[in-house]
Backbone as a printed PyTorch tensor [residue, N CA C, xyz], in Angstrom:
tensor([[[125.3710,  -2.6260,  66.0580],
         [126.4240,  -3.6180,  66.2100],
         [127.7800,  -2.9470,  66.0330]],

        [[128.8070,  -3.3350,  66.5370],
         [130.2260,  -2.8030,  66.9220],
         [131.2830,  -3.8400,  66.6170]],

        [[131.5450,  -3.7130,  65.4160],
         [132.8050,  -4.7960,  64.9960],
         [134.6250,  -3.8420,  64.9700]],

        [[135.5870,  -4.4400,  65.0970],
         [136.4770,  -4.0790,  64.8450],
         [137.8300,  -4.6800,  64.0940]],

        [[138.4430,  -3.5640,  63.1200],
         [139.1610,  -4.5030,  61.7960],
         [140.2190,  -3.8520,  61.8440]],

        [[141.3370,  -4.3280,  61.0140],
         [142.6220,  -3.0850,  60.9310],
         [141.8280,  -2.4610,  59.9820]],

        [[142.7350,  -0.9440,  60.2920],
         [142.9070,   0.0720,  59.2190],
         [143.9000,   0.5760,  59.4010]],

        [[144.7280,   0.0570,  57.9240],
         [145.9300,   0.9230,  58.1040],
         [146.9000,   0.1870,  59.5900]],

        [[147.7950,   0.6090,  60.1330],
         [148.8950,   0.6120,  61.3130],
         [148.0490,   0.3400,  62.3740]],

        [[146.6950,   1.1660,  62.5110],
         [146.2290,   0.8470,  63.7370],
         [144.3340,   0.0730,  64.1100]],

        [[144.2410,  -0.6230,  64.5460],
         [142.8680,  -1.2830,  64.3430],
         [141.8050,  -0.0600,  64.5680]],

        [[140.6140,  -0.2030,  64.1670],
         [139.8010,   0.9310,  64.2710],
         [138.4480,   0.3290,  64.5890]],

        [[137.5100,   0.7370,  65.0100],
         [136.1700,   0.6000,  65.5260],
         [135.2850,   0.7280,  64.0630]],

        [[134.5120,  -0.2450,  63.7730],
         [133.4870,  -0.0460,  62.5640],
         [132.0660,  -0.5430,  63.6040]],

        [[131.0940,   0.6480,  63.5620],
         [130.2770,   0.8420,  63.8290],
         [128.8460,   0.9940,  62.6650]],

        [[127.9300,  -0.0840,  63.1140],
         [126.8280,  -0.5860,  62.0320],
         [125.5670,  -0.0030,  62.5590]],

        [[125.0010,   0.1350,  61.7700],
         [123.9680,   0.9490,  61.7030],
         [122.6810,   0.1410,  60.9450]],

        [[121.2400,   0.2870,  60.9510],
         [120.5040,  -0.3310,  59.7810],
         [120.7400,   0.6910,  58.3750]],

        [[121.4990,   0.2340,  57.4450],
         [121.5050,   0.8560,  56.1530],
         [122.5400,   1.9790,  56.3070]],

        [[123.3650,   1.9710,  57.1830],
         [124.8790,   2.8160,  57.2870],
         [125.9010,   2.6050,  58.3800]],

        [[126.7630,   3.0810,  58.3080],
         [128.2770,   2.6800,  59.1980],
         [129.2670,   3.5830,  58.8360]],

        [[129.6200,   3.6000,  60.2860],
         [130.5480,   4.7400,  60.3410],
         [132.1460,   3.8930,  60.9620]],

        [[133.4430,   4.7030,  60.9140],
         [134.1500,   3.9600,  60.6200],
         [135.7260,   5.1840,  60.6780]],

        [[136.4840,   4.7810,  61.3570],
         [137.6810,   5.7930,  60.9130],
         [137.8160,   6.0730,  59.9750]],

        [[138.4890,   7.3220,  59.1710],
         [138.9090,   7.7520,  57.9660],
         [140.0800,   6.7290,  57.6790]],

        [[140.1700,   6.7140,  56.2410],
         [141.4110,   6.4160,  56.0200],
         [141.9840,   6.9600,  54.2970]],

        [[142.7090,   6.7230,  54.3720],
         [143.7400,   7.8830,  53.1960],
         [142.4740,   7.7430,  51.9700]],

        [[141.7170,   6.2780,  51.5330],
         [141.0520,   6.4590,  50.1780],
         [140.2650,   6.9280,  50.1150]],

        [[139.9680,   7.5320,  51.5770],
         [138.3980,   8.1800,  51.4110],
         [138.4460,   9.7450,  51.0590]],

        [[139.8760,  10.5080,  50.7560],
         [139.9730,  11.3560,  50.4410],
         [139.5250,  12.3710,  49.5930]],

        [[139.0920,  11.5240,  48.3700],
         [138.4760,  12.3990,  47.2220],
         [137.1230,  12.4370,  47.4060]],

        [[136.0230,  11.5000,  48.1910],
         [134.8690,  11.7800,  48.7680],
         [134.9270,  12.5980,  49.5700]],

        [[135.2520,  12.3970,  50.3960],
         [136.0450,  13.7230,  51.7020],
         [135.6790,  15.2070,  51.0440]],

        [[136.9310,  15.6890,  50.4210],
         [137.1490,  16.5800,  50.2080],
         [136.6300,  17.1810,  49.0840]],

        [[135.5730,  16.5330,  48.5390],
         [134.6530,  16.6830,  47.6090],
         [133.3040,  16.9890,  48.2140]],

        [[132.9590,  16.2310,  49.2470],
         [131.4650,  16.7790,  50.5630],
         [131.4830,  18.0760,  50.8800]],

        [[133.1170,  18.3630,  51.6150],
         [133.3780,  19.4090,  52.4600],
         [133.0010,  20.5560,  51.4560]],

        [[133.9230,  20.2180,  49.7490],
         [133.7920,  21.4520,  49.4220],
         [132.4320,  21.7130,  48.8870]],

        [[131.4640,  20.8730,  48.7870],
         [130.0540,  20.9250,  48.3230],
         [129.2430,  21.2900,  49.0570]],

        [[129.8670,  21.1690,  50.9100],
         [128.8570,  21.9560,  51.4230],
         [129.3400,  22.9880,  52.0370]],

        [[130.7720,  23.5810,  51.8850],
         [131.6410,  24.5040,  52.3640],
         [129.8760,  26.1190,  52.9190]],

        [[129.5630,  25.8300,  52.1380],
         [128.4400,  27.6300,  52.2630],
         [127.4720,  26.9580,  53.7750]],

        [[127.0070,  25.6810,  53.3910],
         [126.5430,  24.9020,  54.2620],
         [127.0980,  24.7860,  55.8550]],

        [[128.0750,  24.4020,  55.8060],
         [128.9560,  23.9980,  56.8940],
         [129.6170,  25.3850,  57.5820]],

        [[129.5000,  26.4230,  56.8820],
         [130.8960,  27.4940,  57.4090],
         [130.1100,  27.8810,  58.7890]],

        [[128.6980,  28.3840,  58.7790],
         [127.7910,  29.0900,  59.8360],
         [128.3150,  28.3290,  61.3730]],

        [[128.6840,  26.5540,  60.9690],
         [128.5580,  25.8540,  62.4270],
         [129.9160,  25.1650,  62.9060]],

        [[130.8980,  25.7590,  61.9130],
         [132.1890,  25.5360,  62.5440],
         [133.1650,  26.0640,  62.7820]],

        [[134.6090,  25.7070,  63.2680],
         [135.9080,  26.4220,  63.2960],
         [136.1150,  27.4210,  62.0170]],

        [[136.5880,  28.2020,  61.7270],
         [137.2070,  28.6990,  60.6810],
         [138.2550,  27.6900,  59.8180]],

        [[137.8800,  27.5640,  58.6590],
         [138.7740,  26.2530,  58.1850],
         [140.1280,  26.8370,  57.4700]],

        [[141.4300,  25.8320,  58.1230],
         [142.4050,  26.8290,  57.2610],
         [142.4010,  26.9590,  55.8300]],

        [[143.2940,  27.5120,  54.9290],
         [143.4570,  28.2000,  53.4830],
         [143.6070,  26.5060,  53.3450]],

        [[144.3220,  25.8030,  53.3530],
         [144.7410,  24.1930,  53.0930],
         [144.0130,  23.1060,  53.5170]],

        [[143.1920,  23.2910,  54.1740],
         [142.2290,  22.5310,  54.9120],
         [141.4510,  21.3070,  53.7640]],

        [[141.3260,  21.3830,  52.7330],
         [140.6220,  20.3430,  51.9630],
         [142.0570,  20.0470,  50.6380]],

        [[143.3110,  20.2590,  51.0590],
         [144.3410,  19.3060,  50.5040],
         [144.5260,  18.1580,  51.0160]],

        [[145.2210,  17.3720,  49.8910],
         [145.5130,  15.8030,  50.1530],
         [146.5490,  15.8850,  51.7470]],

        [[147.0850,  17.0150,  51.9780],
         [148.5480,  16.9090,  52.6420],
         [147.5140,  17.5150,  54.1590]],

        [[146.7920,  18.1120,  54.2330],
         [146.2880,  18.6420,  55.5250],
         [145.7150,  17.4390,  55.7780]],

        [[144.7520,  16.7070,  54.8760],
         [144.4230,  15.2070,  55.0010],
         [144.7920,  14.3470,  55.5830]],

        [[146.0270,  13.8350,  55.3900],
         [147.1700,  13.2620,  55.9030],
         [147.5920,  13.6420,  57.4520]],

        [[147.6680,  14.6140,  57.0840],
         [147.6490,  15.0730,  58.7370],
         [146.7730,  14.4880,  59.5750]],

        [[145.5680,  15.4400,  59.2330],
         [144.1700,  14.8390,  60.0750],
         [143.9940,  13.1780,  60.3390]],

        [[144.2180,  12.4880,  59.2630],
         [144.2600,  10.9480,  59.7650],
         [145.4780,  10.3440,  60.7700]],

        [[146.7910,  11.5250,  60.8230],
         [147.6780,  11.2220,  61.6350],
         [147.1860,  11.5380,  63.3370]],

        [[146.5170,  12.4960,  62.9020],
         [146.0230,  13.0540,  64.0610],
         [144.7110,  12.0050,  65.0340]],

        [[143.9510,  12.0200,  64.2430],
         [143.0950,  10.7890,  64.5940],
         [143.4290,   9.1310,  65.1800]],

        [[144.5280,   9.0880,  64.4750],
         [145.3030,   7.7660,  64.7500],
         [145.8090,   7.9200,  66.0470]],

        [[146.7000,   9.1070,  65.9340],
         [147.0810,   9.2020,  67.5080],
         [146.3900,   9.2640,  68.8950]],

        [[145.1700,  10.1850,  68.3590],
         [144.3450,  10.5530,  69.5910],
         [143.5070,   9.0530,  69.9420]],

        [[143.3240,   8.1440,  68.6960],
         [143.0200,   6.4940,  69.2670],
         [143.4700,   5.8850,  69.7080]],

        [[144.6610,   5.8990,  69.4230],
         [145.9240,   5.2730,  70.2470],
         [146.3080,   5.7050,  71.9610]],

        [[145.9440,   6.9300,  71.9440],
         [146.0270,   7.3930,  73.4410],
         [144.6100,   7.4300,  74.3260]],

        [[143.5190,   7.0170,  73.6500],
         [142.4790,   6.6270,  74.0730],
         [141.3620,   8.0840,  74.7140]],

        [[142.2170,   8.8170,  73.7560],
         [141.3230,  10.6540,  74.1500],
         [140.0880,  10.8650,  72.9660]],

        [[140.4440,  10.3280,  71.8610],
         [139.1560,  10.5630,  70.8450],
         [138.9900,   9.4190,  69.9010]],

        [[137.9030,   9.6640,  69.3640],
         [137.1610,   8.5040,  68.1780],
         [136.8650,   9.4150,  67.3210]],

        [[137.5310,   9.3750,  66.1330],
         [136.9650,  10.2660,  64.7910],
         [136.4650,   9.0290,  63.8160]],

        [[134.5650,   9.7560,  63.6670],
         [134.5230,   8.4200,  62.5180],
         [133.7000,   8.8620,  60.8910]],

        [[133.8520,   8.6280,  60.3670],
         [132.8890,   8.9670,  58.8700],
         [131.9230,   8.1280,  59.0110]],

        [[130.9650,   8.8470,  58.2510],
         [129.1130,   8.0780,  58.3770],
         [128.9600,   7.8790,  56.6960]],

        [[129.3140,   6.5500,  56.3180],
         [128.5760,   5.9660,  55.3550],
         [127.4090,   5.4660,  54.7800]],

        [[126.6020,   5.1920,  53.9890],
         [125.3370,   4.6720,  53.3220],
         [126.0090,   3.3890,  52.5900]],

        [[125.4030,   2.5410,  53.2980],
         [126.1690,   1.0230,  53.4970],
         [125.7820,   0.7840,  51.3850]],

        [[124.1640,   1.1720,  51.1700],
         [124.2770,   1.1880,  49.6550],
         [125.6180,   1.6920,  49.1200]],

        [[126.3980,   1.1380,  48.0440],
         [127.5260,   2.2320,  47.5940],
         [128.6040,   2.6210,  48.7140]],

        [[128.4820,   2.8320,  49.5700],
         [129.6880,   3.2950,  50.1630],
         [129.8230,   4.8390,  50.4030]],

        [[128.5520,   5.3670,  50.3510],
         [128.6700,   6.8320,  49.8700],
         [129.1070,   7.6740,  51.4500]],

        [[130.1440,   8.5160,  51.0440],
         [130.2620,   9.0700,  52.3100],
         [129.2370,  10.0460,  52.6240]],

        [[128.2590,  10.5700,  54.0130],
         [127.2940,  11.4860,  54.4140],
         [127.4540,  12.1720,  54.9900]],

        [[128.4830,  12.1960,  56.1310],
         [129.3160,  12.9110,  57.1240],
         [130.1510,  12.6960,  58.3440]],

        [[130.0720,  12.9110,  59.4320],
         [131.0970,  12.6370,  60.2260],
         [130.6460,  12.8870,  61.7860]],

        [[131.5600,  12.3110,  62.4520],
         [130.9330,  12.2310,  64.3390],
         [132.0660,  11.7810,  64.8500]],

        [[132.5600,  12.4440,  65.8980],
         [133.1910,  12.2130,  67.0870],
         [133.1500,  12.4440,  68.2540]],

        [[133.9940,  11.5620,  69.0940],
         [133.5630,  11.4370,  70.2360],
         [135.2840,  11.9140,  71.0080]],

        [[135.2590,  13.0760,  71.4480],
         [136.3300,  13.3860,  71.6050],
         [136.7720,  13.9270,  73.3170]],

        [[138.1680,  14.4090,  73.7330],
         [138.0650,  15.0050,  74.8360],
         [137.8350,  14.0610,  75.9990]],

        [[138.2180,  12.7290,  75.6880],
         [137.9430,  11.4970,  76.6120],
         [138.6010,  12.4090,  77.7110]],

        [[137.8540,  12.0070,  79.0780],
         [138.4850,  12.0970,  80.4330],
         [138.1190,  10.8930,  81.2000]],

        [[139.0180,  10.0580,  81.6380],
         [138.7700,   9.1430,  82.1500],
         [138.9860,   9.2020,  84.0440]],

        [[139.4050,   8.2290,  84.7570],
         [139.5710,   8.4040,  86.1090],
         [138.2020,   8.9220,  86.6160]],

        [[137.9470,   9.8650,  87.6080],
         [136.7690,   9.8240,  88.3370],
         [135.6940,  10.8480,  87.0870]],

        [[135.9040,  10.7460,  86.1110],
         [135.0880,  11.5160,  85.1580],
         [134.0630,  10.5760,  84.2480]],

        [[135.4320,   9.9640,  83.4310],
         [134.4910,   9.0420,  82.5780],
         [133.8810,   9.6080,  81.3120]],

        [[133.7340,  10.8090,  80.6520],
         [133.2830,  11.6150,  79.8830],
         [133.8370,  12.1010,  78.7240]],

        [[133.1420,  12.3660,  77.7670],
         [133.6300,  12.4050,  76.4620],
         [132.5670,  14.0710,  75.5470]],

        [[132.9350,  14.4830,  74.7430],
         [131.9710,  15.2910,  73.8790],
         [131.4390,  14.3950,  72.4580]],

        [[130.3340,  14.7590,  72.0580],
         [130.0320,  14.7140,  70.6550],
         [129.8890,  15.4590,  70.1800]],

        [[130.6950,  15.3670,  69.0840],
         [130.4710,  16.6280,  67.8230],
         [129.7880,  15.8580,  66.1570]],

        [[129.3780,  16.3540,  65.4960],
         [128.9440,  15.7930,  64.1050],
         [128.6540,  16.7290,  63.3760]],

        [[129.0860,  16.4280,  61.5890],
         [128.6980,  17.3930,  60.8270],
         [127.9700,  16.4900,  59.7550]],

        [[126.9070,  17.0410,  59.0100],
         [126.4590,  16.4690,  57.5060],
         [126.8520,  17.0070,  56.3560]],

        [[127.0850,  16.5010,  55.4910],
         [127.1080,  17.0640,  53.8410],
         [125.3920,  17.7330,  53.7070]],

        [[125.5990,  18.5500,  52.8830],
         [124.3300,  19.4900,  52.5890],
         [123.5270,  18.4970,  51.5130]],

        [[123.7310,  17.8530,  50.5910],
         [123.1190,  16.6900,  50.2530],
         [122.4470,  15.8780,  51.2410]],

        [[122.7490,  15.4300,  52.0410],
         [122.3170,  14.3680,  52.7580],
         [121.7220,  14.8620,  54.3090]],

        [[121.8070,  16.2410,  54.3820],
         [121.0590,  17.2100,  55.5270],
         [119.2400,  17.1030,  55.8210]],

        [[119.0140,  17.1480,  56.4930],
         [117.4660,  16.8390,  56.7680],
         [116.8480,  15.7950,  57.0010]],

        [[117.5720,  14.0850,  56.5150],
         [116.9630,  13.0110,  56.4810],
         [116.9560,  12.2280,  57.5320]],

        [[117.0920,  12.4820,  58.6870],
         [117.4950,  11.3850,  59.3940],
         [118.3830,  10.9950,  59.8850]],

        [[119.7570,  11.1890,  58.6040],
         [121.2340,  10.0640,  58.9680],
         [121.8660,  10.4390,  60.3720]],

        [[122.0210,  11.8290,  60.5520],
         [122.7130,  12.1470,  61.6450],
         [121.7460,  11.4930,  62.9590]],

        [[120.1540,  11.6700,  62.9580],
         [119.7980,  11.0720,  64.3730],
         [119.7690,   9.6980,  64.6890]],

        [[119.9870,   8.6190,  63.4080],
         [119.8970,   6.9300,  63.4650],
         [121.7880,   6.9140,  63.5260]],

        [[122.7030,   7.9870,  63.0620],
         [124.2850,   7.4970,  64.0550],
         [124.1540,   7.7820,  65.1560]],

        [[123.7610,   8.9190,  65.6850],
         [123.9400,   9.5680,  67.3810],
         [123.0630,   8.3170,  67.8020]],

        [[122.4150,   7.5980,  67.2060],
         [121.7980,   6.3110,  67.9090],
         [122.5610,   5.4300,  68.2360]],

        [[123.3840,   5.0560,  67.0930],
         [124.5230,   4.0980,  67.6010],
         [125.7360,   4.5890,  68.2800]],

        [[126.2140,   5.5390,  68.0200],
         [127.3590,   5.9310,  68.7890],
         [127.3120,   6.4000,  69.9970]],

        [[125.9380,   6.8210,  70.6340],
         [125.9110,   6.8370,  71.9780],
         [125.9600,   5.3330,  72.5350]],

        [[125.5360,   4.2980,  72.2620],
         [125.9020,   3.0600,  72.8710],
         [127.1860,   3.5560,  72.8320]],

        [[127.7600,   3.1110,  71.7050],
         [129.2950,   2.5490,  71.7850],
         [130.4440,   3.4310,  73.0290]],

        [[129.9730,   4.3330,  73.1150],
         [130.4100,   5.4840,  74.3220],
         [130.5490,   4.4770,  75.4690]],

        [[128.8990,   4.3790,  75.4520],
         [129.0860,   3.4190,  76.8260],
         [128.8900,   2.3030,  76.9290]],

        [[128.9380,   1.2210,  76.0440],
         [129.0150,  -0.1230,  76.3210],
         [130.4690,  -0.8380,  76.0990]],

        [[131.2370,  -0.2530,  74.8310],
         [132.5640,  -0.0390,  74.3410],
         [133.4420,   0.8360,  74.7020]],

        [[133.3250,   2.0130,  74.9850],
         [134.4760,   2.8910,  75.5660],
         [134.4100,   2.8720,  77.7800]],

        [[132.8800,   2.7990,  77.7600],
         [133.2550,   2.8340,  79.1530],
         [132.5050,   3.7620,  80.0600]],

        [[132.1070,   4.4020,  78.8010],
         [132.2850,   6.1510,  79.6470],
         [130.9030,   6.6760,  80.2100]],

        [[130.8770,   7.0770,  81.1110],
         [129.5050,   6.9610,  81.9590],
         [128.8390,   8.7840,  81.5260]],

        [[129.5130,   9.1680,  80.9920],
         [128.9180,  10.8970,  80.1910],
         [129.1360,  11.2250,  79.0410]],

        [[128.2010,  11.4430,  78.0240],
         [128.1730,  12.1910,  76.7630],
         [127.8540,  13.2000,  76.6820]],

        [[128.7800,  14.6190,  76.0980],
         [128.6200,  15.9180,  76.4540],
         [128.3770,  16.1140,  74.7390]],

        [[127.2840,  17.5870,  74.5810],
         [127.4290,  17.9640,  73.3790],
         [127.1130,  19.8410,  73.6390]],

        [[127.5680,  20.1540,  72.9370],
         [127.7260,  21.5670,  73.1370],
         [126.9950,  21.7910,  71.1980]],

        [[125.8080,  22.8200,  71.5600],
         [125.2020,  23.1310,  70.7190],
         [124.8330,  25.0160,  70.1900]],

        [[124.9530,  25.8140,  69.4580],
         [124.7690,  26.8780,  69.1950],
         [123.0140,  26.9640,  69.4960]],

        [[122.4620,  28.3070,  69.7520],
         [121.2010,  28.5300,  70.7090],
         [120.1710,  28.3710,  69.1260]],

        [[120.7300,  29.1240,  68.0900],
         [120.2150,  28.7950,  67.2500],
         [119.6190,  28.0580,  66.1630]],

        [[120.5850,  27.2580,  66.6370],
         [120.7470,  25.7560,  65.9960],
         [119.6000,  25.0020,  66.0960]],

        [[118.3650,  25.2140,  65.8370],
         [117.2540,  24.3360,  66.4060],
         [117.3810,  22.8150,  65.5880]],

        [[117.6350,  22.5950,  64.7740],
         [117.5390,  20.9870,  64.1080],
         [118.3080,  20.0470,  65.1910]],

        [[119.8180,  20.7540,  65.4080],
         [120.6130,  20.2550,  66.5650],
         [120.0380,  20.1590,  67.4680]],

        [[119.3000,  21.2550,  67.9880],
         [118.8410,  20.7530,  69.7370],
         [117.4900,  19.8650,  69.1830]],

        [[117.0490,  19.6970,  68.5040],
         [115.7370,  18.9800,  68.5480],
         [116.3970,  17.2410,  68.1780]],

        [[117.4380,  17.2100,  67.4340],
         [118.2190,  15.7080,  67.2110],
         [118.2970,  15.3970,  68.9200]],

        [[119.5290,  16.0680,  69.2800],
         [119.7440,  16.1000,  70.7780],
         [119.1560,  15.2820,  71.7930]],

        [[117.6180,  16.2400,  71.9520],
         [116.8120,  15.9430,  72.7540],
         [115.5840,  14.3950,  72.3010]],

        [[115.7860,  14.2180,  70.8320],
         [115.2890,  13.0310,  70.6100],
         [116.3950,  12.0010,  71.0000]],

        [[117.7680,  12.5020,  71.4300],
         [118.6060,  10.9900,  71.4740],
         [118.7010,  11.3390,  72.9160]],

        [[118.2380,  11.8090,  73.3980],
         [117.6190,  11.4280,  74.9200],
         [118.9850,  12.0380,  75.7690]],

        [[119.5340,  13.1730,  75.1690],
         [120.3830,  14.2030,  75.7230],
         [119.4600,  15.5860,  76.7760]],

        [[120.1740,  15.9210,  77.2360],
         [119.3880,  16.6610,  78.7310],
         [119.6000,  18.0840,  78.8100]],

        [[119.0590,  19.1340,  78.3400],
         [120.0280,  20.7550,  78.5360],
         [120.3770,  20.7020,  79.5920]],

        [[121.4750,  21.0620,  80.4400],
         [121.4580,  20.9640,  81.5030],
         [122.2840,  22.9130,  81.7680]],

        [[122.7970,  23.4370,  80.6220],
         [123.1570,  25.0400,  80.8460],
         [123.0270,  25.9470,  79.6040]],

        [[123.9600,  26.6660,  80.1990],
         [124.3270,  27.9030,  79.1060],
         [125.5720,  28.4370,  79.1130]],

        [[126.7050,  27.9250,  78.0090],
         [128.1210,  28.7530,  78.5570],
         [127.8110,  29.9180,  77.5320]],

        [[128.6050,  30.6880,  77.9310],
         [128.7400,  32.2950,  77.6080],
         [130.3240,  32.0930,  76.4730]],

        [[130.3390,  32.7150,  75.4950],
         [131.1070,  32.5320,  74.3160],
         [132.2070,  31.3290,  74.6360]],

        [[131.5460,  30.6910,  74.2660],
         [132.1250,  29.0950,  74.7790],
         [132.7330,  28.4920,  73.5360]],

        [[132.7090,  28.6100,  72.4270],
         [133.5610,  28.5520,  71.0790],
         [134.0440,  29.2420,  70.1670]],

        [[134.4770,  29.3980,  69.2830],
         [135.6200,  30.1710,  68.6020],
         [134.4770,  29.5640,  67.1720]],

        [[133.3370,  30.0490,  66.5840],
         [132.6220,  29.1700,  65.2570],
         [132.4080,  30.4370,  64.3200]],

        [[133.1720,  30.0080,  63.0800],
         [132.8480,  31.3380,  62.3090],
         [133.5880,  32.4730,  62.5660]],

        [[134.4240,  32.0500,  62.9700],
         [135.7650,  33.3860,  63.4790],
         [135.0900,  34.3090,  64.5180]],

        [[134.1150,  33.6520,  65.0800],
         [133.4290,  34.0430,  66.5270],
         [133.1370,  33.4520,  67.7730]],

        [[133.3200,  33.9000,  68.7490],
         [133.0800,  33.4590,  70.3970],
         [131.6120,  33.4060,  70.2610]],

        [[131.3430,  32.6600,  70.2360],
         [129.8470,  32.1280,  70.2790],
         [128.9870,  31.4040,  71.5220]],

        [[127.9090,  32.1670,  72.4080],
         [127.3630,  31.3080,  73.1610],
         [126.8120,  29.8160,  72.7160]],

        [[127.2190,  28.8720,  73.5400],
         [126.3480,  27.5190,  73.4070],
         [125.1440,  27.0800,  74.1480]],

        [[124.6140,  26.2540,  74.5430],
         [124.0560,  25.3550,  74.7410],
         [124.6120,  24.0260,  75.4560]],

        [[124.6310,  24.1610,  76.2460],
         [125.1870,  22.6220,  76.8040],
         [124.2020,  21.4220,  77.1400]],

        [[124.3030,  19.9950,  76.7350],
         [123.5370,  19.0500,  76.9090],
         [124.7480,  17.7870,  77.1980]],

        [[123.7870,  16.7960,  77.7780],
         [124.6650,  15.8620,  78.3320],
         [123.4370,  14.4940,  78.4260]],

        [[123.9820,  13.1600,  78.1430],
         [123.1920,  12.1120,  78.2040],
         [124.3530,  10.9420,  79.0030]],

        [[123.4090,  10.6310,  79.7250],
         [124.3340,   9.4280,  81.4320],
         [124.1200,   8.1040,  80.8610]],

        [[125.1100,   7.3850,  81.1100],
         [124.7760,   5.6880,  80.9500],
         [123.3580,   5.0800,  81.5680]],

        [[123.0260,   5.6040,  82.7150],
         [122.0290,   5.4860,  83.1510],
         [120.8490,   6.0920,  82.7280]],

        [[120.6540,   6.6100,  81.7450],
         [119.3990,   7.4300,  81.2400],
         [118.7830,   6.6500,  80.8250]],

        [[117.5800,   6.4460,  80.7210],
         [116.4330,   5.9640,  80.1670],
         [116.9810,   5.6890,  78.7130]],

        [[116.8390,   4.7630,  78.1800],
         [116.9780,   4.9150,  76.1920],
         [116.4600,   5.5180,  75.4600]],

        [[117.2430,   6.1420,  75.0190],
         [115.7580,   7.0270,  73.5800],
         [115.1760,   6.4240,  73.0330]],

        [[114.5260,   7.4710,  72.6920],
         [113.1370,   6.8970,  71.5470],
         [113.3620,   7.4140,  70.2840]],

        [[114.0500,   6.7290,  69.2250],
         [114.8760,   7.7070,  67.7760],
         [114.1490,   6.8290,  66.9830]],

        [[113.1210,   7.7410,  66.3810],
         [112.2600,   7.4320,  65.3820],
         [112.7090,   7.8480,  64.0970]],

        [[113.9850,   8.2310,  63.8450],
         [114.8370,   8.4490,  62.5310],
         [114.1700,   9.8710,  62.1140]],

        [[113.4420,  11.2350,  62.3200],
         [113.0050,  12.0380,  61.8760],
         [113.7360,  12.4950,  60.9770]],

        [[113.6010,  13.3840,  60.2620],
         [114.5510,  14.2280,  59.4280],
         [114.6620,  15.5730,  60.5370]],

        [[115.8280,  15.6460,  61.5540],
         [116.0910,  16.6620,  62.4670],
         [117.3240,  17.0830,  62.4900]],

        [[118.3870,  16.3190,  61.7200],
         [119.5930,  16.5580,  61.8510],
         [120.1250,  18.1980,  60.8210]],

        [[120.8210,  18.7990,  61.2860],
         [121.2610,  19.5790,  60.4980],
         [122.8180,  19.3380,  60.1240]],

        [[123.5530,  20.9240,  60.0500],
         [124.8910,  20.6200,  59.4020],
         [126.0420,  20.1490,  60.9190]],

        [[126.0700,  20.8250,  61.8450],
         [127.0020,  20.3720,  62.8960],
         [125.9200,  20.2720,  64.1120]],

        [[127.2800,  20.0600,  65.3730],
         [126.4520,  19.7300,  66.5780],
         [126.6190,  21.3340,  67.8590]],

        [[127.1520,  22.0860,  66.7590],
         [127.2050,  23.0770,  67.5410],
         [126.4480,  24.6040,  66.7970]]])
C-alpha cells in the first residue's frame, strides 16, 4: 500500500509493507541514521562509493535531505529509509533514482542494509513493494539495477524480484575507490510478477 503525508516543506511518499515501511528521511531520523551507517561502516565499505571524511555528520546530513528533497521535487529520484513498523527501528535504505522520463520511462534501484538486519529477508519484501510503486505510482515502464559480479546475495534478491540479467558493463562504477565491473539487470511493467517468498537473500548494497 502507498500512502502520502507531509514531511517537512515537501509531501513525501510512505510506502507499507507487511511489518515495515519505508519513507523519506527526515532531520529526526538522524541519530538512527548515523548510528547504522557507523555500525556497519566494515559491512557496507566493500559495496559502495567511497564515503567522505564528514559523511556521517549532522551537517553532511542536512545536506543529503536537501538533496533528496530537491531531486523529489524535480521528479528525478525517490530516496527512502526501510523501517520495522515494530518500534520504528531504522534497517536500511532504497532508491529509485536517475528518473528519465519522455520516450524512456526508466529509473535505477539501488539499496543498502545495516549489518544487523542483513540476511533476513527485509531488503527482498521492500524491492517487493517498491517495484510496484515505480510503476503503478511513478509511471515508469523500466527498473534498472546495476549489481557487482560478486555480489551473489544481490543477484539472487534480484532475480527472485523478477529482475532479468540482461549484460555486463566493463568498470561501470567508481565502489571502494575502484572502477568496478557490474552486472546489469532490469525488470518491465509488463513482466510477469514475482514470486518473493521473503528468503533471507538480501545483502549489504545493490551493487
Amino acid at each position: 500500500m502507498i500512502f502520502f503525508r507531509a514531511l517537512g516543506p515537501t509531501p513525501g511518499p510512505l510506502i507499507r509493507g507487511e511489518g515495515f515501511y519505508l519513507r523519506p528521511a527526515a532531520m529526526a531520523d538522524y541519530a538512527q541514521w548515523s548510528s547504522l551507517r557507523e555500525k556497519s561502516r566494515e559491512f557496507l565499505t566493500p559495496w559502495e562509493p567511497t564515503w567522505p571524511a564528514d559523511d556521517l555528520t549532522r551537517t553532511a546530513f542536512r545536506r543529503r535531505l536537501r538533496r533528496y528533497q530537491e531531486e523529489m521535487q524535480r521528479d528525478s529520484a525517490y530516496s527512502f529509509l526501510l523501517f520495522r513498523e515494530k518500534g520504528d527501528e531504522l534497517m536500511g535504505g532504497a532508491t529509485l533514482s536517475f528518473i528519465r522520463r519522455g520516450v524512456s520511462q526508466t529509473c535505477s534501484l539501488g539499496y543498502w542494509m545495516g549489518e544487523p538486519f542483513a540476511g533476513r529477508g527485509h531488503m527482498s519484501r521492500a524491492v517487493a513493494v517498491i517495484v510496484p510503486f515505480a510503476f503503478r505510482t511513478l509511471r515508469l515502464h523500466r527498473v534498472e539495477a546495476a549489481c557487482l559480479p560478486h555480489n551473489v546475495p544481490s543477484i539472487r534478491l534480484l532475480e527472485k524480484a523478477g529482475f532479468i540479467r540482461e549484460g555486463y558493463a566493463r568498470r561501470f562504477l567508481r565502489i571502494g575507490g575502484e572502477w568496478q565491473d557490474h552486472l546489469l539487470f532490469a525488470r518491465l511493467s509488463e513482466d510477469p510478477p514475482a514470486s518473493m517468498a521473503g528468503e533471507a537473500v538480501d545483502h549489504a548494497t545493490s551493487r
